[in-house]
C-alpha positions as CSV (number, residue, x, y, z in Angstrom):
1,X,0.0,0.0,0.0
2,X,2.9,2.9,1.0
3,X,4.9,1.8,-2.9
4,X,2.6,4.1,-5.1
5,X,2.6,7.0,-2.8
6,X,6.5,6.7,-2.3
7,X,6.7,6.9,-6.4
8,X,4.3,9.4,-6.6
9,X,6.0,11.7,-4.0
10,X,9.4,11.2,-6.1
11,X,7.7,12.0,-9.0
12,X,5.9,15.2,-7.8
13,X,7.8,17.4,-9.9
14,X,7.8,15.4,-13.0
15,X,3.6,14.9,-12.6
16,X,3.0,19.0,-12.0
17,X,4.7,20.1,-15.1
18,X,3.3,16.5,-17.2
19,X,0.4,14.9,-15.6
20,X,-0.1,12.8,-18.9
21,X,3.5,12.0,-19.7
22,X,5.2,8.8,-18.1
23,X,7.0,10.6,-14.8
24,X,10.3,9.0,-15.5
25,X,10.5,9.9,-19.5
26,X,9.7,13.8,-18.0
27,X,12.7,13.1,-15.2
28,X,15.3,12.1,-17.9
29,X,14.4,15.1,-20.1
30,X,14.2,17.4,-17.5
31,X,18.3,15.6,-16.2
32,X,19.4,16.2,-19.8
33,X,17.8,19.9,-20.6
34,X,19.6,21.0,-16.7
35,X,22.8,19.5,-17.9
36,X,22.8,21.2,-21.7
37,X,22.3,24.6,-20.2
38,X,18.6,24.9,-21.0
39,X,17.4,27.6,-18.2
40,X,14.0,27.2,-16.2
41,X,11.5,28.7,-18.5
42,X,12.7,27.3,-21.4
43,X,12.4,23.7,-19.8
44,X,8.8,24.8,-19.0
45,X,7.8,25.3,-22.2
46,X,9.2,22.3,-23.6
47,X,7.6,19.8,-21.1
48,X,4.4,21.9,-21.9
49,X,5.0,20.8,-25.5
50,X,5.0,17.4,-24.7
51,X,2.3,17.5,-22.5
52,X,-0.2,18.9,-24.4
53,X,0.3,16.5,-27.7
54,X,0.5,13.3,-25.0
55,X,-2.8,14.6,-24.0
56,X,-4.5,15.3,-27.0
57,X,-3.4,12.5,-29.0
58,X,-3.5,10.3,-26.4
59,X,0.3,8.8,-27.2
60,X,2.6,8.1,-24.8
61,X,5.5,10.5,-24.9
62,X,8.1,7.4,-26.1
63,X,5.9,6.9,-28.8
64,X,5.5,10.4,-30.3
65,X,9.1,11.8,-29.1
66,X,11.3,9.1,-28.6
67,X,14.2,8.8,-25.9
68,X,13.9,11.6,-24.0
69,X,18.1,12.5,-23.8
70,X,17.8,11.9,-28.0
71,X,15.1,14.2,-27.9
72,X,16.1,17.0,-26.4
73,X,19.6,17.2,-27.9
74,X,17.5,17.2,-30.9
75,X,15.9,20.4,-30.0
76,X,17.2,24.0,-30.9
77,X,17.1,25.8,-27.5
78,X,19.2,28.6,-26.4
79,X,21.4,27.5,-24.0
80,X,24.5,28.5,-21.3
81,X,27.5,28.6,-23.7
82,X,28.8,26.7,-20.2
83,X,26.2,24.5,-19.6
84,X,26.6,23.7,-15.4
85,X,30.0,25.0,-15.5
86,X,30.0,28.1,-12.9
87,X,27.2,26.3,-11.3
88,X,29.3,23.7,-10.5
89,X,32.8,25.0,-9.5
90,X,29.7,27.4,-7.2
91,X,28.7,24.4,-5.6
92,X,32.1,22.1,-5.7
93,X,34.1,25.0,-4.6
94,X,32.3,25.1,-1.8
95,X,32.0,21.4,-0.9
96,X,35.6,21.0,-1.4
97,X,36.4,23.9,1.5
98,X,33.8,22.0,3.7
99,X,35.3,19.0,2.9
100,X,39.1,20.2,4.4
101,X,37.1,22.0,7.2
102,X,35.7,18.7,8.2
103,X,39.2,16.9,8.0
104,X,40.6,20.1,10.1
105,X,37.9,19.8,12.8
106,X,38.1,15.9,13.1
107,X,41.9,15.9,13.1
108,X,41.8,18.7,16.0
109,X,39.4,16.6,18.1
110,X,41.4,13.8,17.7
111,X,44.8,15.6,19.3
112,X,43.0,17.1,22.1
113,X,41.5,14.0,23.4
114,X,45.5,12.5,23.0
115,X,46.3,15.8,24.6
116,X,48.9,17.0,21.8
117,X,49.3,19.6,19.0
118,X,48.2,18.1,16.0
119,X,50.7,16.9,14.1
120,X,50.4,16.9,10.3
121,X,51.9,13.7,8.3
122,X,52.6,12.4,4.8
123,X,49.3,11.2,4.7
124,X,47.1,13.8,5.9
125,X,48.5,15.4,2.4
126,X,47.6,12.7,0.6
127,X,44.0,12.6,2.0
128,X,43.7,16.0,0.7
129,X,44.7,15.9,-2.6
130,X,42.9,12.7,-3.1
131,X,39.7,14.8,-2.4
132,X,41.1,17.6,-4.3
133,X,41.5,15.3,-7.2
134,X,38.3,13.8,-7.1
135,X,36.5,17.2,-7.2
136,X,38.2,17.8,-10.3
137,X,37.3,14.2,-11.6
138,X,33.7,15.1,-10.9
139,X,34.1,18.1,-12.6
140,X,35.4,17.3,-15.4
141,X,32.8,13.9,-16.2
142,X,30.0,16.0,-14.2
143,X,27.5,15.1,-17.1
144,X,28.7,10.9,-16.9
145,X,28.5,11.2,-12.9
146,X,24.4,12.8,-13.1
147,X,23.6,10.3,-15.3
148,X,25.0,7.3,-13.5
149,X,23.2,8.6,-10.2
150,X,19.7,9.5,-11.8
151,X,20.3,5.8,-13.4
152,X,20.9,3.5,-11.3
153,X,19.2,3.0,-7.6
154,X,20.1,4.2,-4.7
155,X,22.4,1.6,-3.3
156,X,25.1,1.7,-6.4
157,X,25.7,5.2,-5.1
158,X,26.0,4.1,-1.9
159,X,28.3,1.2,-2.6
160,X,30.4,3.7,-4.6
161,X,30.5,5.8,-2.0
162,X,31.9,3.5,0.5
163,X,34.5,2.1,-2.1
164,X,35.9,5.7,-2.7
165,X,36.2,6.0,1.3
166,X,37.8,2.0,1.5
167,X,40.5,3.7,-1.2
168,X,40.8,6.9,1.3
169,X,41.4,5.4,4.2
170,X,43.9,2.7,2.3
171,X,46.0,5.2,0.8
172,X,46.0,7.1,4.2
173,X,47.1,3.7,6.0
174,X,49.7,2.7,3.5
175,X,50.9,6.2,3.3
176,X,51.5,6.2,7.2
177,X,53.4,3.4,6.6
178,X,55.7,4.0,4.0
179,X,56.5,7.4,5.0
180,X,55.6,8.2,8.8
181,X,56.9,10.9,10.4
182,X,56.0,14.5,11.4
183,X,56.1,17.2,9.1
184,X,54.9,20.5,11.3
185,X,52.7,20.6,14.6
186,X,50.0,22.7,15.1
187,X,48.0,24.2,18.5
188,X,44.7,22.2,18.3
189,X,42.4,25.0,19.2
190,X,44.2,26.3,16.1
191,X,43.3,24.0,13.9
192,X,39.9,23.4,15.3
193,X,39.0,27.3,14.8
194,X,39.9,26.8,11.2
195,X,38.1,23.8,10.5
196,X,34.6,25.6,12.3
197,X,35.5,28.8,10.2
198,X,35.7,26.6,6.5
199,X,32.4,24.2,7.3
200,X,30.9,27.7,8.2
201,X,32.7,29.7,5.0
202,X,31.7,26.8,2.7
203,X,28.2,27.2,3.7
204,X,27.5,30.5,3.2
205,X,29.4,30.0,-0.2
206,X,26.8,27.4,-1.5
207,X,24.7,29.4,-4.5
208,X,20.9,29.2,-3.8
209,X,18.9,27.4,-6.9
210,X,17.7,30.3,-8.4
211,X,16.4,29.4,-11.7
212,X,13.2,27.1,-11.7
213,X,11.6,25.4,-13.8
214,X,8.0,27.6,-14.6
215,X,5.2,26.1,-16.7
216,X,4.1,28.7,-19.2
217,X,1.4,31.1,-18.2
218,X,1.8,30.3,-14.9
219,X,3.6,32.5,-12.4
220,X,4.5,30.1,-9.6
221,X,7.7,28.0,-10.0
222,X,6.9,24.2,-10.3
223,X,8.8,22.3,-7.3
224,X,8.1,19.7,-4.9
225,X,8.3,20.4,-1.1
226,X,10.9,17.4,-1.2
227,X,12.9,19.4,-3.4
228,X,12.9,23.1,-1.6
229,X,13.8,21.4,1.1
230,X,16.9,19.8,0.0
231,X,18.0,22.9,-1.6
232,X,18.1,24.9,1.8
233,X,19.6,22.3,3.7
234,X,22.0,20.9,1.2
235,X,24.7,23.3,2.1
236,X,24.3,21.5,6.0
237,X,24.8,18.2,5.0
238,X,29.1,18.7,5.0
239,X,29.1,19.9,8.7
240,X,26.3,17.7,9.6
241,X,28.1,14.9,8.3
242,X,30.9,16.1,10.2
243,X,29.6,15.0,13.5
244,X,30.1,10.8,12.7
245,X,33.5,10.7,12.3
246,X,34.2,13.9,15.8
247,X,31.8,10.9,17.6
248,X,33.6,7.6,16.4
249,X,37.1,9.8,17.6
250,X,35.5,10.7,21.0
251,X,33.5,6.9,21.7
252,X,35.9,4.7,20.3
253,X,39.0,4.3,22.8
254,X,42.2,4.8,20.8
């Protein structure tokens, strides 16, 4: 009984702008307009489009239009001349400085429960330009990363996820190993000031979504609750995350 509300609740966006087009052939096109550069009116009017032949003619829109990625690529549409890319470096930018702020802060938590300075090895360098070069992998295959997320269910994500953090902690571990040894100290309340100060600067950095998608003739912005929600906490989520690994450092005797 709770499956079709659950797919109806991820689909809230898709079935406001389409109510008679398949919710998942409005997702895709709406994933592949977003990632071409196409801004929010302009993907209104196209869904509108396709909505109102699907509901005239009674066809489903992967009968009259096809894939939806082929589709819209076939389409003429002004677009960014850099589709997603200031967006992105607004939003990885950002993520990246929460990302060292939440190494900084764990790092510090870590030393004052030894009751040192924290020291900073070989492989705290290499932890940080593994996430540095992963930023910039994203970056650069940004359009091949969406797609594999929107694509595949929720646990391939998650599986990846944990794989990329098996290779992070590995190359931390062997790094330690190979080349141990401090390289310069640091006062933890330092180091724990600066860490607070980057999950708070990366924050504030994150862009709000300021272009949605709007049906034409109608002045409200389409979007689901689900969605406006995500958008204003998304910028959290780094210093929220922030708390598992300060825990695990404090519960877990060394």
């Amino acid at each position: 009984m709770n499956e079709p509300r659950r797919t109806h609740d991820r689909y809230a966006t898709e079935r406001a702008l389409a109510p008679h087009v398949d919710p998942g052939w409005t997702g895709a096109a709406l994933i592949e307009l977003r990632l071409i550069g196409v801004d929010g009116r302009a993907i209104g009017s196209v869904l509108a489009e396709v909505e109102s032949f699907c509901a005239e003619s009674g066809q489903s829109a992967h009968e009259a239009f096809g894939d939806p990625e082929a589709y819209v690529r076939s389409l003429d549409l002004p677009t960014d001349q850099g589709p997603m890319g200031r967006e992105l470096w607004s939003s990885l930018g950002p993520a990246a400085v929460q990302s060292v702020g939440m190494l900084s802060v764990t790092w510090a938590v870590a030393s004052w429960r030894d009751g040192v300075a924290v020291a900073f090895e070989a492989w705290h360098l290499v932890l940080l330009a593994l996430l540095m070069a992963s930023a910039l992998l994203v970056a650069r295959f940004y359009d091949a990363v969406i797609r594999f997320v929107v694509r595949r269910s929720f646990w391939w994500t998650w599986l990846l996820t944990m794989a990329f953090l098996l290779v992070l902690v590995g190359a931390g571990l062997v790094t330690r190993r190979l080349a141990p040894g401090v390289l310069w100290a640091a006062p933890v309340g330092a180091v724990l000031a600066a860490g607070l100060v980057l999950l708070l600067v990366g924050a504030l950095a994150r862009p709000p979504a300021d272009d949605p998608v709007t049906a034409p003739l109608r002045q409200d912005a389409v979007s689901s609750r689900a969605a406006r929600v995500l958008v204003g906490s998304s910028r959290w989520v780094i210093p929220a995350m922030t708390v598992v690994p300060v825990a695990i450092t404090l519960l877990v005797p060394r």
